[in-house]
N, CA and C atoms as an extended XYZ file, in Angstrom:
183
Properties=species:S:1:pos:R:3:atomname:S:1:resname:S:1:resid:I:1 pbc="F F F"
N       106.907       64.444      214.865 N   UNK     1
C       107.137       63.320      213.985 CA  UNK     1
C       106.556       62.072      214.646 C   UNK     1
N       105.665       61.285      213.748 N   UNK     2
C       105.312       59.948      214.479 CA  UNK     2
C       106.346       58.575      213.907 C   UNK     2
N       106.885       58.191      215.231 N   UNK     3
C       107.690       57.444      215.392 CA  UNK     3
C       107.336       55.994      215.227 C   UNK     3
N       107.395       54.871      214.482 N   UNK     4
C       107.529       53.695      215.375 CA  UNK     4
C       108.239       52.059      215.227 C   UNK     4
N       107.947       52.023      216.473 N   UNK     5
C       109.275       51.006      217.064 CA  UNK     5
C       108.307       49.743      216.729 C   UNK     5
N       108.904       49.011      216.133 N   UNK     6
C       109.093       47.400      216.182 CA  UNK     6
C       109.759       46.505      216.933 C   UNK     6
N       109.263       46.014      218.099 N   UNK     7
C       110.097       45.035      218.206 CA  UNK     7
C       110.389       43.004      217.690 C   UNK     7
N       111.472       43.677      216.904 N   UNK     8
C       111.260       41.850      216.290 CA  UNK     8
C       112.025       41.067      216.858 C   UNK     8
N       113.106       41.219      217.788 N   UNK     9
C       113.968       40.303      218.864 CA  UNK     9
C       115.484       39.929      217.828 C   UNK     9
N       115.389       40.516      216.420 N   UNK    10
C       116.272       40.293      215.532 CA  UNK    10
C       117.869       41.396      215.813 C   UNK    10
N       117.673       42.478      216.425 N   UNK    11
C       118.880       43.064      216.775 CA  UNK    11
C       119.571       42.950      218.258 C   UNK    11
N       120.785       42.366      218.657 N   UNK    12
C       121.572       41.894      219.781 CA  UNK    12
C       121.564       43.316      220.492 C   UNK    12
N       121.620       44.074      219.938 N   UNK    13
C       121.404       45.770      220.689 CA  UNK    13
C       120.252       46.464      221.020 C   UNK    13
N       119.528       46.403      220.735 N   UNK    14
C       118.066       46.582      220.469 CA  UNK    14
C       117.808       47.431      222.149 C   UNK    14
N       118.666       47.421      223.123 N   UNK    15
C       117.867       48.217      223.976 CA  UNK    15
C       118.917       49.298      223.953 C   UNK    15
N       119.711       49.736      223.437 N   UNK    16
C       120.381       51.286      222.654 CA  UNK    16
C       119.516       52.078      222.035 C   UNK    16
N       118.875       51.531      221.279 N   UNK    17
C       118.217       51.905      220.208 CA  UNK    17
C       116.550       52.052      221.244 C   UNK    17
N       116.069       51.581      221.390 N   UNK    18
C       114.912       51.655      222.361 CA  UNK    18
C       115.578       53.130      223.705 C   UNK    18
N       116.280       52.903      224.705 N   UNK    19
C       116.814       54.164      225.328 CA  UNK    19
C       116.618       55.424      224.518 C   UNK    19
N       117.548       55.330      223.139 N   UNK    20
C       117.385       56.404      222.271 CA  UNK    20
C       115.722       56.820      222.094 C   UNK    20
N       114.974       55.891      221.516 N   UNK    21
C       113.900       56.352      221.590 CA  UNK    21
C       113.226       56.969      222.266 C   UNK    21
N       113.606       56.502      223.684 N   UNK    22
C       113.022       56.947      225.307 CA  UNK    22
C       113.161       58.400      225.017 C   UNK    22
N       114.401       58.931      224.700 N   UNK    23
C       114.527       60.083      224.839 CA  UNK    23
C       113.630       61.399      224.036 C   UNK    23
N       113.462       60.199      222.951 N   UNK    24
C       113.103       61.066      222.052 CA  UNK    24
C       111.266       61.586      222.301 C   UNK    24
N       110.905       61.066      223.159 N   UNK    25
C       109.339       60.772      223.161 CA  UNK    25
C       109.006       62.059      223.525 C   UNK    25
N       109.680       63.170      224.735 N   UNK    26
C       109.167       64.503      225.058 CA  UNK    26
C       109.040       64.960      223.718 C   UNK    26
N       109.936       65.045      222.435 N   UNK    27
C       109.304       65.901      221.394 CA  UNK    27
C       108.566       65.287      220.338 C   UNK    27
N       108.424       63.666      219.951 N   UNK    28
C       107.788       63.158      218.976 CA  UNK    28
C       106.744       62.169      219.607 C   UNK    28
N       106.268       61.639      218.604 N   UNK    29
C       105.382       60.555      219.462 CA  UNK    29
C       106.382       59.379      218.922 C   UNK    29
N       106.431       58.440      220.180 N   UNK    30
C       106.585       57.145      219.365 CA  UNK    30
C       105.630       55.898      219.642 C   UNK    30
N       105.433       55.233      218.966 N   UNK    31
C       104.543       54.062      219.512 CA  UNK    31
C       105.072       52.792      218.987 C   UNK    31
N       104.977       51.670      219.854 N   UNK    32
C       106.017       50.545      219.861 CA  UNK    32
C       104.940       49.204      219.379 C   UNK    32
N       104.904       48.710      218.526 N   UNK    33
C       103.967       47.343      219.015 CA  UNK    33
C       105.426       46.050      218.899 C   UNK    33
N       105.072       45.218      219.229 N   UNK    34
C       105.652       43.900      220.039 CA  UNK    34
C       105.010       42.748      218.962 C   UNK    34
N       106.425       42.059      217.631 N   UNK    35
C       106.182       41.630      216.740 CA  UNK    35
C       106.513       39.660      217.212 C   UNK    35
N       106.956       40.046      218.072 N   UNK    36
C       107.187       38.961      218.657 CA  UNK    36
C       106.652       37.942      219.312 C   UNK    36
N       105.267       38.234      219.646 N   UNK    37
C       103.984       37.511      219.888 CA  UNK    37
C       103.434       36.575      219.087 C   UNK    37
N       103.285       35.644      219.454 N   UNK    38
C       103.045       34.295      218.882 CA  UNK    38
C       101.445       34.350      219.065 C   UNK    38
N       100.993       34.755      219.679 N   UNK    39
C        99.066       35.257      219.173 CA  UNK    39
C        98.799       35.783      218.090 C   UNK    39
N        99.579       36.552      217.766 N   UNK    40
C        99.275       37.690      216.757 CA  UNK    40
C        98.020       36.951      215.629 C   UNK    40
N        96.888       37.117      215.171 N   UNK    41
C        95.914       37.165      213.704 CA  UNK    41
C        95.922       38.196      213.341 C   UNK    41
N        94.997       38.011      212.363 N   UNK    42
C        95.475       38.633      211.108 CA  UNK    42
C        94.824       40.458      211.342 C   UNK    42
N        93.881       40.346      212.421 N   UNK    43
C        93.667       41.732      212.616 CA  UNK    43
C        95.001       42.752      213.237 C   UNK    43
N        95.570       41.841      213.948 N   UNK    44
C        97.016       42.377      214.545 CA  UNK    44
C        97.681       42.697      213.432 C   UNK    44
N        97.877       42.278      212.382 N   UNK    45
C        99.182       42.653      211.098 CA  UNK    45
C        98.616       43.881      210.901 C   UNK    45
N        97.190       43.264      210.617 N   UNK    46
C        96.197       44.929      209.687 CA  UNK    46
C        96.719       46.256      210.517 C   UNK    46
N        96.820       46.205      211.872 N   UNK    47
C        97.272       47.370      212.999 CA  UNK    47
C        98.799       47.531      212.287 C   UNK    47
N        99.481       46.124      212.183 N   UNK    48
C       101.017       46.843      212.083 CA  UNK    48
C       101.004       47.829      211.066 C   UNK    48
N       100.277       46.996      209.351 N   UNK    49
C       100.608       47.304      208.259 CA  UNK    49
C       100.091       48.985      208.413 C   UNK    49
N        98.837       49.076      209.019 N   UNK    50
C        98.579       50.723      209.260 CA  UNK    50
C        99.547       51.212      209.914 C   UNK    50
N       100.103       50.734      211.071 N   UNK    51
C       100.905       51.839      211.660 CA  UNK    51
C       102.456       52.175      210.734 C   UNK    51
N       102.411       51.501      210.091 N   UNK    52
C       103.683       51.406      209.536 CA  UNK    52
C       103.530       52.406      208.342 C   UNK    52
N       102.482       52.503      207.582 N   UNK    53
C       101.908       53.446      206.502 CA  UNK    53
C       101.709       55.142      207.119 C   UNK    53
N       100.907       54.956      208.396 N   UNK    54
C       101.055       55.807      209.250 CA  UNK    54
C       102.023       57.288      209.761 C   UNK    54
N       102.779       56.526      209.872 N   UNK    55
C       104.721       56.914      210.428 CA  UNK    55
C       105.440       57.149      209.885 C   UNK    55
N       106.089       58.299      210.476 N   UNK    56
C       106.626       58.974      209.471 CA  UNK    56
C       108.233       58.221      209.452 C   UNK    56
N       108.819       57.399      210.206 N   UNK    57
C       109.730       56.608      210.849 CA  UNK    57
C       109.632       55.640      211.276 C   UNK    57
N       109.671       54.479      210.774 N   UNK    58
C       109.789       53.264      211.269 CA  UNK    58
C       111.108       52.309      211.499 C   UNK    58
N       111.389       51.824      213.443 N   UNK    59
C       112.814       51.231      213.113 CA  UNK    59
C       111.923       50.370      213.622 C   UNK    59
N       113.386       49.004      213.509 N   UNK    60
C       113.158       47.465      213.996 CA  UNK    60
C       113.913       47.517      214.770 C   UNK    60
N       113.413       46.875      216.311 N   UNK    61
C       114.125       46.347      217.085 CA  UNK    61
C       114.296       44.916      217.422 C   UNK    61
């Protein structure tokens, strides 16, 4: 299953949920991008909006 992680800095728990993921990586893929970057243009969204179409699972962290 392709996994992926968002991080948006919006959940107070967010490294539960990331650990969990950790675990999960020997059997799925996960891949994380980092929404929280204040660089980000517009080629960066184009990456999110694909990875997000991509995946078969998408959380927010």
């Amino acid at each position: 299953m392709k996994i992926l992680e968002l991080h948006s800095g919006l959940f107070p728990d967010a490294q539960t949920v990331v650990a969990a993921l950790r675990r999960l990586e020997p059997a799925h893929r996960v891949d994380s991008i980092d929404l929280r970057r204040r660089d980000m243009k517009d080629e960066d969204w184009d990456r999110v909006v694909a990875a997000i179409l991509g995946s078969d699972l998408t959380i927010t962290t």
